[in-house]
C-alpha positions in Angstrom: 0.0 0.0 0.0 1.5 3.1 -1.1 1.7 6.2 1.3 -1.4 5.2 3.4 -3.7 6.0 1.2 -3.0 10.0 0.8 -4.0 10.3 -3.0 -8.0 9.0 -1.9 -7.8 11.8 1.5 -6.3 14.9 -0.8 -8.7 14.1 -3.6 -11.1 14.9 -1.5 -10.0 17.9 -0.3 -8.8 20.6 -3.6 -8.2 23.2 -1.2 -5.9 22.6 2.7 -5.8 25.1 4.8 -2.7 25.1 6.7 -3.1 26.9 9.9 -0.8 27.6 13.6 -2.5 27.4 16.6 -1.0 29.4 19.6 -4.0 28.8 22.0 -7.8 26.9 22.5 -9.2 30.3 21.6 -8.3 30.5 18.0 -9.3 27.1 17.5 -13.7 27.6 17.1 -13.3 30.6 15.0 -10.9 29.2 12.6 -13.1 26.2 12.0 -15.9 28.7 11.8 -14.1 30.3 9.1 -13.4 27.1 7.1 -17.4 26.4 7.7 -18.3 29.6 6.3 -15.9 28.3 3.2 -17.4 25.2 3.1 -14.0 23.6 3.7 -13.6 20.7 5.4 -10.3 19.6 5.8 -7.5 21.1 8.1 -3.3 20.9 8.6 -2.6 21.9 12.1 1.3 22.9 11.7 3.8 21.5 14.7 5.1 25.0 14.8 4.1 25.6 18.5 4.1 24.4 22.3 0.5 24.6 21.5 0.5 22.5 17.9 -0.3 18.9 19.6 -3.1 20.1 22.2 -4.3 22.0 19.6 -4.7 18.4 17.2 -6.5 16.5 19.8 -8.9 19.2 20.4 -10.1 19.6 17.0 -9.4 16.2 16.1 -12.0 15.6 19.4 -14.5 17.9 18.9 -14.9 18.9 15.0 -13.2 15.4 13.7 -16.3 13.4 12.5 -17.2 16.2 9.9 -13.3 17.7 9.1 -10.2 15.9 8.0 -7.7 17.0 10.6 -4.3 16.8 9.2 -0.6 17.6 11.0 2.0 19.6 9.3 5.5 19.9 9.4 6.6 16.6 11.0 10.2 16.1 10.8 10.5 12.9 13.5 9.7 9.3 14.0 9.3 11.1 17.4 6.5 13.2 16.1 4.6 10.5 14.4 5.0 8.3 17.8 2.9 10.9 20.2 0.5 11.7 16.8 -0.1 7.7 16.5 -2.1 7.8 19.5 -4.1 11.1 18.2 -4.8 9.3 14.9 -5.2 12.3 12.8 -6.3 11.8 9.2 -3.2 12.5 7.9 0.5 13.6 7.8 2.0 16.3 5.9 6.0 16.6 5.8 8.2 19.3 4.5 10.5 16.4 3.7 11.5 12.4 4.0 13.8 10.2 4.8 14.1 6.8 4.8 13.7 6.3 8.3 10.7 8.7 8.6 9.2 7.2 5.5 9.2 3.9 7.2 8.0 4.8 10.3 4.7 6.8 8.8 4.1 3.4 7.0 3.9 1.4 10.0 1.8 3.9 11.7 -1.2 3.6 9.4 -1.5 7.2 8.7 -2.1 8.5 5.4 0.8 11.0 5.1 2.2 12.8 2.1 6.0 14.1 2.4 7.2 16.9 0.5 9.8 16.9 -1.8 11.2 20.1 -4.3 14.4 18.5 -6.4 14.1 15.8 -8.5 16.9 13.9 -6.8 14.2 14.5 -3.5 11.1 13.2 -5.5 13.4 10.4 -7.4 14.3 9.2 -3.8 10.4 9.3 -2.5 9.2 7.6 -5.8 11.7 4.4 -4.9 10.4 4.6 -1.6 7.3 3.8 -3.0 5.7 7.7 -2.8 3.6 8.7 -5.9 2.0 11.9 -4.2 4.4 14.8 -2.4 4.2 18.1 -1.1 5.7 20.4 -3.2 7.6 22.8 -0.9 8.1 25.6 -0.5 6.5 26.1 -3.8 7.5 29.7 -4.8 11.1 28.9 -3.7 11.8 26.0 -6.0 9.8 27.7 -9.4 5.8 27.2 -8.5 3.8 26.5 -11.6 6.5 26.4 -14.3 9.0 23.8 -12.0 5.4 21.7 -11.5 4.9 21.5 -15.2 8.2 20.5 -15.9 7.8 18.0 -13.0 5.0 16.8 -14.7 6.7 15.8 -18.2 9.8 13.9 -15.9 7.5 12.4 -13.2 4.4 11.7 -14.8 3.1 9.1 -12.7 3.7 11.7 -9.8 0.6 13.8 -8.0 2.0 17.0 -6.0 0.3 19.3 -3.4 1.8 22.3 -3.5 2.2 24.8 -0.8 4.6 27.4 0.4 3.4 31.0 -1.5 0.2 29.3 -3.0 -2.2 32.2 -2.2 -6.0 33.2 -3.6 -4.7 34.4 -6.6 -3.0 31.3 -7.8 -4.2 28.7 -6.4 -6.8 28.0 -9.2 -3.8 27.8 -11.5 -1.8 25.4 -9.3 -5.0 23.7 -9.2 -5.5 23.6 -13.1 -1.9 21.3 -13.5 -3.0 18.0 -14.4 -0.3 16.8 -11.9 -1.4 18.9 -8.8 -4.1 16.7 -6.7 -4.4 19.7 -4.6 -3.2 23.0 -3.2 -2.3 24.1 0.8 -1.9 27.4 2.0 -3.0 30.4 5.1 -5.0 32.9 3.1 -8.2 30.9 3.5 -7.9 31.8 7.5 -6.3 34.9 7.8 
């Protein structure tokens, strides 16, 4: 089973929000925000003291009608304490080996990012066929993702990382790109 199951949770969901969570009160009117949206999906970054309360709150109280995700896990670590939150998935800047391995064993759909094609050659033989693309803007955005798309057809890519209101429709448009993350749907 490749990745968990990723490509079937981002189909889903065209559009992630990626949000940080300093404290409890941010928490109802964010997800009243993504309501008024009609979003329902959410990546809770690990950016904060705050990030993993933050995951089992929403994951506890707004989970049966929103895909919670968690962002920026860099750590076996990371993905021990989340195994016990079961979100519905991961979302890593990057991979390795070892972090590949242990987000397969944890049963989490999960979808690690990857920007050079020496990164996604090395997910792709890990058995990866949908990344992050980040930090988008950095590494060429739409162009890069085209270009990505004649080398690595076989490969899906969320990208996110300068993806804002005005471009995520083109992102969007890439026959490669399953779906886009980014902050201006909650600011």
């Amino acid at each position: 089973m490749k990745q968990n199951n990723i490509h079937s949770v981002l189909a889903k969901h065209p559009v992630i929000p990626v949000v940080t969570i300093h404290s409890e009160d941010e928490i109802a009117s964010i997800i009243k925000t993504l309501d008024e949206q009609n979003i329902s999906c959410i990546e809770i970054t690990l950016r904060t003291d705050f990030a993993i309360k933050a995951v089992r709150i929403v994951k506890a109280r707004y989970g049966e009608r929103i895909s919670v995700g968690v962002g920026t896990v860099i750590s076996s670590e990371q993905v021990d304490e989340l195994e016990t939150i079961r979100p519905h998935f991961i979302v890593s800047p990057g991979l390795t080996a070892s972090l590949y391995h242990r987000l397969m064993r944890s049963g989490i759909p999960f979808i690690p990012g990857a920007s050079t094609p020496s990164e996604i050659i090395q997910a792709v033989e890990l058995g990866c066929d949908t990344l992050k693309f980040f930090p988008a803007h950095l590494f060429g955005g739409i162009s890069a993702l085209e270009t990505y798309g004649n080398v690595f057809p076989a490969v899906k890519f969320c990208p996110t990382g300068g993806v804002n209101e005005s471009t995520y429709e083109d992102y969007l448009a890439l026959d490669n790109v399953i779906s886009v993350g980014g902050s201006w749907m909650v600011k």
